[in-house]
C-alpha positions in Angstrom: 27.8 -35.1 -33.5 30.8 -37.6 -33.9 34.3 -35.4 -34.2 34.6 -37.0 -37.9 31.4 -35.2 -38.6 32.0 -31.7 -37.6 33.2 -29.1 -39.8 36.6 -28.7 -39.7 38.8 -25.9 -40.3 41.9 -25.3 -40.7 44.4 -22.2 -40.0 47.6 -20.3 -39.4 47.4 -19.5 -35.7 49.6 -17.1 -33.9 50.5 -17.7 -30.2 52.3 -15.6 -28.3 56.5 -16.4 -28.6 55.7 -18.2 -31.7 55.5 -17.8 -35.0 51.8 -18.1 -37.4 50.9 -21.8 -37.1 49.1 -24.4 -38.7 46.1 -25.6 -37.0 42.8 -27.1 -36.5 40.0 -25.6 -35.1 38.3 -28.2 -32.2 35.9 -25.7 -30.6 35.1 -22.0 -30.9 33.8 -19.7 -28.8 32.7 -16.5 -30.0 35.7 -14.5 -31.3 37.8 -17.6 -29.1 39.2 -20.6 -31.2 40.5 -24.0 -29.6 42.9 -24.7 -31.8 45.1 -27.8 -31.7 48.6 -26.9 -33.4 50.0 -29.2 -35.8 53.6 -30.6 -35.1 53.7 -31.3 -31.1 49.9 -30.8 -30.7 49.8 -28.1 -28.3 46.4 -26.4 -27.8 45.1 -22.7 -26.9 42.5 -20.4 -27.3 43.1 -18.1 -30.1 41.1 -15.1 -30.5 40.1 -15.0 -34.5 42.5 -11.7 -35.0 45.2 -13.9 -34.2 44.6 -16.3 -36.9 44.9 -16.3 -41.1 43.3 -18.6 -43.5 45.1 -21.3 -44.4 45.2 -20.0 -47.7 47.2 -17.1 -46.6 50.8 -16.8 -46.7 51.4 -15.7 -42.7 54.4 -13.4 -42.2 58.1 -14.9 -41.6 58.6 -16.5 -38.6 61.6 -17.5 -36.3 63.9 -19.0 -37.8 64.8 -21.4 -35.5 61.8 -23.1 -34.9 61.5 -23.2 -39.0 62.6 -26.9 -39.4 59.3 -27.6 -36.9 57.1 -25.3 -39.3 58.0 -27.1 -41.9 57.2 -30.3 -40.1 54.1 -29.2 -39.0 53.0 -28.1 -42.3 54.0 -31.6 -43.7 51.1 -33.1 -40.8 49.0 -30.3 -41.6 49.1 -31.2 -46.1 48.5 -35.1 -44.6 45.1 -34.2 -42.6 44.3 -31.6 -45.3 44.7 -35.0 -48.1 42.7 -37.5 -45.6 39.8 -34.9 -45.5 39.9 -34.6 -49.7 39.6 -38.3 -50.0 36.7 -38.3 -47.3 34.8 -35.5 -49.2 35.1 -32.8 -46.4 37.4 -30.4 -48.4 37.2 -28.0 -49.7 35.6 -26.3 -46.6 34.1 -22.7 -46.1 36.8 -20.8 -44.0 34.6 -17.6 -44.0 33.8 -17.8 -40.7 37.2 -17.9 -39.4 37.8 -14.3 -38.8 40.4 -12.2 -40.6 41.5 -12.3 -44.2 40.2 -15.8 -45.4 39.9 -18.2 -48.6 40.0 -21.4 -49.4 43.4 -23.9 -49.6 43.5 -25.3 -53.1 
């Protein structure tokens, strides 16, 4: 399948010396998720106990790397809109792994 045609999820992702995240899922793995952060872009394997719904609040972070979060989340609301007004959300983030539910 084309990449516009997959299903695409979206999550709070917690890396090691960082704070939970926002994400997209490119690829998974089993319990491993290739996640592409938003903000600077960076990707990693997650394993799924290392991720929230997006619908989740995740736990305070660092507060120095908030004014990125906050970024990040602002790329994250723009993808989020593009995929309402192609019809692709909301999406079933069931299958994510640890305590899930749909973004609004």
């Amino acid at each position: 399948k084309q990449w516009y045609q997959r299903r695409v999820r979206v999550v709070w992702a917690k890396l090691r010396g960082f704070p939970f995240w926002p994400a997209k899922v490119l690829h998974r793995k089993g319990p491993q998720m290739n996640a592409q952060c938003f903000g600077q872009h960076e990707r990693a394997w997650v394993h799924e106990s290392n991720t929230l719904g997006i619908g989740e609040e995740p736990p305070a972070g660092n507060r120095n790397k908030e004014a990125n979060r906050q970024q990040a989340e602002e790329e994250m609301n723009k993808y989020i809109e593009s995929l309402k007004r192609a019809g692709r959300w909301p999406i079933d983030l069931s299958k994510v792994g640890g305590r899930t539910r749909e973004r609004e």
